[in-house]
Structures are given as C-alpha cells and as structure tokens.
C-alpha positions as CSV (number, residue, x, y, z in Angstrom):
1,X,35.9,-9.6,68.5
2,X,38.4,-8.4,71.3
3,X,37.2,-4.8,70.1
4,X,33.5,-5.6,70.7
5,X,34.6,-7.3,74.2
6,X,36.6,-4.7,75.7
7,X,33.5,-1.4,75.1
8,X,30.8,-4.4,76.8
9,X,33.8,-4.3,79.8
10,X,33.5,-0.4,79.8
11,X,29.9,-0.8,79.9
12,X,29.1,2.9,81.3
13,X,32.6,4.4,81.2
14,X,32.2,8.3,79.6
15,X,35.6,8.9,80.1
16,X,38.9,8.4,78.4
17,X,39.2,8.2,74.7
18,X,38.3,5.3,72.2
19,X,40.2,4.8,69.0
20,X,38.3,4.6,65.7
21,X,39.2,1.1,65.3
22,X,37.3,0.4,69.1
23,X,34.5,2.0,68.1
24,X,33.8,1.1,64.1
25,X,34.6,-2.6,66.0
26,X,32.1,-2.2,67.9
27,X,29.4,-1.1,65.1
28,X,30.4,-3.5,62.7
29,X,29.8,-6.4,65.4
30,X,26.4,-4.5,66.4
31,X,25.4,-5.0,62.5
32,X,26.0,-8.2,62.0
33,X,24.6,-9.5,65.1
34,X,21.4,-7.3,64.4
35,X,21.4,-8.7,61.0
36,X,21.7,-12.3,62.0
37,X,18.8,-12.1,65.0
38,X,16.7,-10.6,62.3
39,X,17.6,-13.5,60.0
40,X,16.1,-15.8,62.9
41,X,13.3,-13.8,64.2
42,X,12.2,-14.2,60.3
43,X,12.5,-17.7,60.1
44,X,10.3,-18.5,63.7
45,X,8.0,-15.8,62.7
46,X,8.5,-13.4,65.7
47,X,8.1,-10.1,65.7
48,X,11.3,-8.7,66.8
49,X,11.9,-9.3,70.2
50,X,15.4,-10.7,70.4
51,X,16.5,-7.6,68.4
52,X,14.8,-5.3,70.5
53,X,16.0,-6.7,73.8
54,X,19.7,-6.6,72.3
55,X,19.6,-3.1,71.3
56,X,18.6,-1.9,74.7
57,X,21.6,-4.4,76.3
58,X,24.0,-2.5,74.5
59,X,22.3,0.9,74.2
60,X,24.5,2.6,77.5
61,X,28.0,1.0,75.7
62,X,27.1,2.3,72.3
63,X,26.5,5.8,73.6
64,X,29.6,5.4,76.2
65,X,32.1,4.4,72.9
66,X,30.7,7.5,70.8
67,X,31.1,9.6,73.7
68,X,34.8,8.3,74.3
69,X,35.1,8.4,70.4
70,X,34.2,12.1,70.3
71,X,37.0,12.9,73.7
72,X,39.6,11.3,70.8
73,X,38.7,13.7,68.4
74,X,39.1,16.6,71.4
75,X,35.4,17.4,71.2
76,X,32.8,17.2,74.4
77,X,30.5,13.8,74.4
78,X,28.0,16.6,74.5
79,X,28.2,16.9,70.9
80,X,26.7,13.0,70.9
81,X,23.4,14.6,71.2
82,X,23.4,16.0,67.2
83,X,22.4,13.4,65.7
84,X,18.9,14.3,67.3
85,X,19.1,17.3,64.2
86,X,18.0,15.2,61.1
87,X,20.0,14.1,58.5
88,X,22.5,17.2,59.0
89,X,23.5,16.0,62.5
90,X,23.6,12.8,61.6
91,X,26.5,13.5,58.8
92,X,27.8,15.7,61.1
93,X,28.5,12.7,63.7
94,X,29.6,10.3,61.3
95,X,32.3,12.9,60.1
96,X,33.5,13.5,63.6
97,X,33.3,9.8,64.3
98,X,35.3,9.3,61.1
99,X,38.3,11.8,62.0
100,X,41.5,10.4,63.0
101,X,42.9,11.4,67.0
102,X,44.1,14.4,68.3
103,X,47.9,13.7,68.5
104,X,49.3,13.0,71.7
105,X,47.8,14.2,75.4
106,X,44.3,16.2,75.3
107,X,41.9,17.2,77.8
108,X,40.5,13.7,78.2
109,X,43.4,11.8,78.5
110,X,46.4,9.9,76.6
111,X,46.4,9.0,73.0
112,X,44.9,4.9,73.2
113,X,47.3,4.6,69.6
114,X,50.5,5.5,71.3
C-alpha cells in the first residue's frame, strides 16, 4: 500500500525515476480498486460514476509513474505517448515498462534500488 501512497504524494512529479516495483504497485492497487467500485456500482445499479471519477483522480499520477518509469529504463517520458499506436505501442510500453533499471546514475537521476 506504501507503493500506491508514495506516486498519489508525487502527484504531478515527471522527474526522477520510479522502480518497477513503484510503479506495477501502483497498477495492481489501480486494478483492484477499479474492480471493487465496479463490484458496487453493480450491486446499486449505477452506471459507473464512482469508477469514472476515480480514474480521472488518478489520471495525472498514473501518467507521472510511467513517465518516471520510462527515465529508469534511460528512455524520454516522451515515449509515454506510444501506446496511442494500437496494439503495437501498447506491447511496446509494457516491454519498456517491464525492463529492469539502467544501473547506477543516468540522465534523470540516481538509481531508486541503490
């Protein structure tokens, strides 16, 4: 939960660099609260407010963690924007989301693992 806690803290912070543990946190949490307001707006019959409202609360921290995820992996938050390709930039994200860190000191900062 502290994972999920500390990108809402950086709420619009682009810079720096986010481990893969910060930001796969950070989806997994995403998911299951997603899942569970579906789960209720099921049960009282609405049409998926509480879901939507969510999403755009953490729409800037989502983007902010990918883009900090991508300075890890020594590559411009510029590159954020293929997953607008379909289904190739999407794959193409999730593998650069997936990579481990650049070893030690890069253009965007220290390594968060050491």
């Amino acid at each position: 939960m502290n994972w999920y806690l500390d990108v809402l803290k950086k709420y619009a912070e682009f810079n720096g660099r986010a481990r893969r543990k910060e930001y796969w946190m950070f989806i997994l949490f995403n998911t299951i609260i997603l899942i569970v307001l579906g789960v209720i707006e099921a049960l009282i019959g609405s049409p998926g407010v509480l879901g939507m409202l969510y999403s755009l609360a953490v729409l800037i921290p989502s983007i902010a963690v990918g883009v900090r995820r991508l300075h890890d992996t020594d590559r411009t938050g510029w590159w954020w924007f293929i997953f607008l390709i379909p289904l190739i930039g999407a794959l193409v994200l999730f593998v650069f989301m997936v990579l481990d860190s650049t070893p030690g000191q890069n253009q965007y900062g220290a390594n968060p693992k050491e």
